[in-house]
C-alpha positions as CSV (number, residue, x, y, z in Angstrom):
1,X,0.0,0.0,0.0
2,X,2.3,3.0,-1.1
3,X,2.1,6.7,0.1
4,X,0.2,5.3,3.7
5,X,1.3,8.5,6.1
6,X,1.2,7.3,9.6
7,X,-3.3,6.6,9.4
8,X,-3.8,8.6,12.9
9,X,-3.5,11.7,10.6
10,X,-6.3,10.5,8.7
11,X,-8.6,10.8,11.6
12,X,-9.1,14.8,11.4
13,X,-11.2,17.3,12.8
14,X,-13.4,19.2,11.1
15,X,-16.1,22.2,11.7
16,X,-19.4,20.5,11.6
17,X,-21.4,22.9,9.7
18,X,-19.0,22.7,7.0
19,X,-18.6,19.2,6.8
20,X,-22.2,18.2,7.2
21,X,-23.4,20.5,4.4
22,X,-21.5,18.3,1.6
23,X,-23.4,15.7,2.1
24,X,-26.6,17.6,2.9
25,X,-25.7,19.2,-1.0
26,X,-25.1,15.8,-2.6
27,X,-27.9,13.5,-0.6
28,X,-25.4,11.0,0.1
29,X,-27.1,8.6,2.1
30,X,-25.6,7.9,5.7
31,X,-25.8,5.6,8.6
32,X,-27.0,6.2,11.9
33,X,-26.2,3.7,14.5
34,X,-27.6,3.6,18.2
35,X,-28.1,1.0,20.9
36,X,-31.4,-0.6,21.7
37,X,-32.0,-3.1,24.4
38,X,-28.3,-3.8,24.5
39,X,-27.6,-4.9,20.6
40,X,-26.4,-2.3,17.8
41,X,-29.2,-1.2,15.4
42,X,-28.3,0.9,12.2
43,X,-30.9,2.6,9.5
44,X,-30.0,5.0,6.7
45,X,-30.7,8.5,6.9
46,X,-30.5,12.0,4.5
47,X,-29.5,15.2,5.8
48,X,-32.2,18.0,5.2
49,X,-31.1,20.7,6.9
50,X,-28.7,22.3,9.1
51,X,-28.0,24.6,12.0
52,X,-25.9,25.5,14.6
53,X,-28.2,23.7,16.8
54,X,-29.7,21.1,15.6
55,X,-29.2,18.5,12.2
56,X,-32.6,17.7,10.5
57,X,-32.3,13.6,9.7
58,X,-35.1,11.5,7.2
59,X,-34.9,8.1,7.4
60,X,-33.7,6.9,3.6
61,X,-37.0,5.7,1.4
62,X,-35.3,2.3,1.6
63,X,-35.8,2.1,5.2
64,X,-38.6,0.8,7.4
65,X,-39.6,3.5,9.9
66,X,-41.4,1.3,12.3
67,X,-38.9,-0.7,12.6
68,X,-36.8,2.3,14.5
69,X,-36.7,2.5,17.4
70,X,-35.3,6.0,18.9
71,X,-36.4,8.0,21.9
72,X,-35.4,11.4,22.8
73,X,-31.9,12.1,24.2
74,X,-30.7,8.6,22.8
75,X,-26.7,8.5,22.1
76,X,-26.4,7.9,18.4
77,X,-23.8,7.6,15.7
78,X,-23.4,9.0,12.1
79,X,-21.5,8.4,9.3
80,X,-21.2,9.7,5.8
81,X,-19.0,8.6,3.0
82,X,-17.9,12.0,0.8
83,X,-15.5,11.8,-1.8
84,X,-11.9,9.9,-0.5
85,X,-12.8,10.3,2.9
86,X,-15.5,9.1,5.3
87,X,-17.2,11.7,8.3
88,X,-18.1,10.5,11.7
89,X,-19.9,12.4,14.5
90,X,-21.9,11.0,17.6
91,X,-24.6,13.3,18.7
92,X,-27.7,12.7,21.0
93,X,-31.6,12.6,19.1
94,X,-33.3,15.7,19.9
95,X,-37.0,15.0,18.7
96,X,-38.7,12.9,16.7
97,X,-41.1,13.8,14.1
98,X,-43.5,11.2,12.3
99,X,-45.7,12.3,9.1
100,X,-47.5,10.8,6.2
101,X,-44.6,11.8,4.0
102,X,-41.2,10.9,5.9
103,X,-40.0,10.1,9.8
104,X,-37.5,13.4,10.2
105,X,-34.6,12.4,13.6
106,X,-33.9,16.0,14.6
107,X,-30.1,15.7,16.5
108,X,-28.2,18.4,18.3
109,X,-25.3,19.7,16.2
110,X,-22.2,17.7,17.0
111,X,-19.4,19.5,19.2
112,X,-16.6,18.3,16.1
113,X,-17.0,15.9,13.1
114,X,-14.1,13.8,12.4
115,X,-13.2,12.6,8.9
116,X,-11.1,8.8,8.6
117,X,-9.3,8.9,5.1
118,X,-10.7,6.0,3.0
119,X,-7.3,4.0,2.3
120,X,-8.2,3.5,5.8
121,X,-11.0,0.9,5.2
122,X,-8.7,-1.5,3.0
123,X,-7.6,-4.5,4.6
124,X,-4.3,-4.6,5.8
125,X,-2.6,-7.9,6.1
126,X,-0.6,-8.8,9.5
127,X,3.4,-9.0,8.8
128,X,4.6,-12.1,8.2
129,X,6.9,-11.2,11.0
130,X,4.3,-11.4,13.4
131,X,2.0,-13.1,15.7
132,X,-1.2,-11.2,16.6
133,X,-3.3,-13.3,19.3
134,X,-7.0,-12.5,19.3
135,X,-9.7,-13.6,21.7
136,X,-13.2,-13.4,21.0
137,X,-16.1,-14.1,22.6
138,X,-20.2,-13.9,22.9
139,X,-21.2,-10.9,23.7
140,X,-25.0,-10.6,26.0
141,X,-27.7,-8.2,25.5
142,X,-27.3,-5.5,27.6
143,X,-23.8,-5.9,28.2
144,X,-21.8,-2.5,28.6
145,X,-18.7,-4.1,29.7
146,X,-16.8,-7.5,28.5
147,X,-18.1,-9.7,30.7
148,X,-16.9,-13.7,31.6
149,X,-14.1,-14.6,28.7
150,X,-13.6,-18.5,29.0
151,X,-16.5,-19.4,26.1
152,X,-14.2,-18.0,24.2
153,X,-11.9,-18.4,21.4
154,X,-8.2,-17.9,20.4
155,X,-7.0,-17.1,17.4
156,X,-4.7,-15.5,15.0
157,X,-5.5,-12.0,13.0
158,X,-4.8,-12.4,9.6
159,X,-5.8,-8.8,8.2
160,X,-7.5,-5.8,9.4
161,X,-9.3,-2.7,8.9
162,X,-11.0,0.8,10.2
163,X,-14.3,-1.4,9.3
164,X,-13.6,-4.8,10.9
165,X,-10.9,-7.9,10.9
166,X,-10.2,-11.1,9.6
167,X,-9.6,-13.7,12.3
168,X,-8.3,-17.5,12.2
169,X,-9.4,-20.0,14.5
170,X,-7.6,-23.4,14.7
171,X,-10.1,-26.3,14.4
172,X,-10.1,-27.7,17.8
173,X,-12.1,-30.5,18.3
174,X,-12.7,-30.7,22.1
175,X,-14.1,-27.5,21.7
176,X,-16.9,-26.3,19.5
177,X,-16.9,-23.2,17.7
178,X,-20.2,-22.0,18.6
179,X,-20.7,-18.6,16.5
180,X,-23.0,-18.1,14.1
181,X,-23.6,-15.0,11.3
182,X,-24.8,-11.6,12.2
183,X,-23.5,-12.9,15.9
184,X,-22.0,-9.4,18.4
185,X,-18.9,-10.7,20.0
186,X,-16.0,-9.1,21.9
187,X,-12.8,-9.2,20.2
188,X,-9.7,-8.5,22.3
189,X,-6.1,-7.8,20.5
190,X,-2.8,-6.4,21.3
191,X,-1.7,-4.9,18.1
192,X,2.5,-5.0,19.6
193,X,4.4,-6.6,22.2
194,X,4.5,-3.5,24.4
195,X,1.2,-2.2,24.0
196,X,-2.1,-2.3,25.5
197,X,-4.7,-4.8,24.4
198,X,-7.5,-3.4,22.0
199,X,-11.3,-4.6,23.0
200,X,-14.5,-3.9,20.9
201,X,-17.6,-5.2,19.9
202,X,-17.8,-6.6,16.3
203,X,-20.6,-8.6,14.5
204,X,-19.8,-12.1,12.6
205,X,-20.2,-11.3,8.9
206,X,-18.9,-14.4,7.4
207,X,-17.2,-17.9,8.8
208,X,-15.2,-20.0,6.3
209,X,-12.8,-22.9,6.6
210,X,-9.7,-22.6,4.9
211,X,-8.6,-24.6,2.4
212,X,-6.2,-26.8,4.0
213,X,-9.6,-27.2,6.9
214,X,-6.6,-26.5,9.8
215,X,-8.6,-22.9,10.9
216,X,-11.7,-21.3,10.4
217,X,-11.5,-17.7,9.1
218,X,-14.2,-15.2,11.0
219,X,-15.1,-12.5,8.8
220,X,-15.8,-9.5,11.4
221,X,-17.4,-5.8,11.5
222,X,-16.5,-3.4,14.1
223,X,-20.0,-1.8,15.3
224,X,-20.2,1.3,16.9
225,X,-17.2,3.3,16.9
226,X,-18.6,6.1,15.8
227,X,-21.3,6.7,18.2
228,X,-19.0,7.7,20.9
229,X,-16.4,9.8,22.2
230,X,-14.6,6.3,23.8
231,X,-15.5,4.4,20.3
232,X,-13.5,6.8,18.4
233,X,-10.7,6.5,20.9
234,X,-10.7,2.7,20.0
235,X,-10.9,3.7,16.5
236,X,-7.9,6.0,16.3
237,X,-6.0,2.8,18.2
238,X,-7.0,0.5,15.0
239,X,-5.9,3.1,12.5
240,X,-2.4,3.0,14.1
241,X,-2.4,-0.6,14.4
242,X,-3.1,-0.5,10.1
243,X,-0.4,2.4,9.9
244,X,1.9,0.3,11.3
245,X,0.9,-3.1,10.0
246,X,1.2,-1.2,6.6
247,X,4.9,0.3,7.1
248,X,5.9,-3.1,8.8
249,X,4.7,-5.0,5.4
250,X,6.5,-2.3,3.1
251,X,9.5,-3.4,4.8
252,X,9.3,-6.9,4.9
253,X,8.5,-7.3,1.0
């Protein structure tokens, strides 16, 4: 992957108000993310107006309105693709409005609106050089917090991204891997030696043997990130872990 700068740079900070009236101009569609009874809910949404207040949300024609289910001050996530890069805010619903033509999600202006460079959402394979141990396990509804982490699973992380991770697990048969799609675990990873371990919630996209049927490969997506101040903490960790995955492969080719 040539010309990756150190990816921390690619998470910026941007006025809102100017970065939220791009897509707003181009009715890019965007996803809202928010937690109900414990599990991680998204719908798509257009942005219809703005103010230094409050941002004026319509749930995409696509998507089933009854089917979401806000309240008033609920924590909530937002993200936008727009051109090479992709913006991220978490913001708090304001009021909800219900007609015969559209359900409109008023949310209070966000404080700052980060932008993640794109490059950043390509998988980036571990070194060769390396050893990543990952640990993953069930996640409950309702859980805030990692709970209880021996039904789990070890493993090896074969690539990762700002979106999610690719994770082997060696067939073992005294212990069945229990995980099915669309599945929230915890994953847990320490990218290096000497730093701290990484924990966030992901959902199983995809489980695969591989060819030689030695592991199973766990296709993962990292779920809300961008829906808090703490997420996007984790996040900026992940996009160093890529930047330096990236620079470490550079080298070793």
């Amino acid at each position: 992957m040539e010309g990756i700068e150190t990816m921390m740079d690619a998470l910026q900070t941007y006025s809102p108000l100017e970065h939220l009236a791009r897509p707003m101009k181009d009715r890019t569609t965007g996803i809202l993310s928010y937690n109900h009874n414990g599990r991680w809910r998204v719908c798509k949404v257009l942005i219809e107006a703005v103010d230094k207040d409050w941002v004026r949300l319509t749930l995409h024609p696509t998507a089933q309105a009854h089917q979401v289910q806000l309240a008033e001050g609920q924590p909530v996530g937002v993200s936008f693709k727009c051109g090479y890069c992709k913006i991220i805010f978490d913001t708090q619903v304001v009021q909800l409005r219900t007609t015969a033509e559209d359900t409109a999600i008023i949310v209070a202006t966000p404080d700052q609106v980060d932008t993640i460079d794109r490059r950043s959402y390509f998988r980036v394979r571990v070194p060769s050089c390396l050893r990543v141990d990952v640990l993953i396990w069930p996640r409950s509804a309702g859980e805030p917090q990692p709970g209880p982490q021996d039904a789990g699973w070890c493993g090896q992380l074969v690539d990762i991204s700002a979106g999610g991770a690719q994770v082997a697990i060696p067939v073992d048969n005294r212990k069945r891997l229990d995980l099915r799609p669309c599945q929230y675990i915890w994953v847990r990873f320490t990218p290096l030696p000497y730093q701290r371990p990484i924990t966030f919630v992901a959902q199983v996209r995809t489980i695969l043997p591989t060819a030689d049927g030695s592991a199973v490969c766990i296709g993962l997506q990292a779920v809300g990130l961008e829906a808090s101040k703490a997420g996007r903490q984790t996040l900026a960790r992940l996009l160093d872990a890529i930047s330096q995955y990236a620079r470490m492969g550079q080298v070793h080719t």
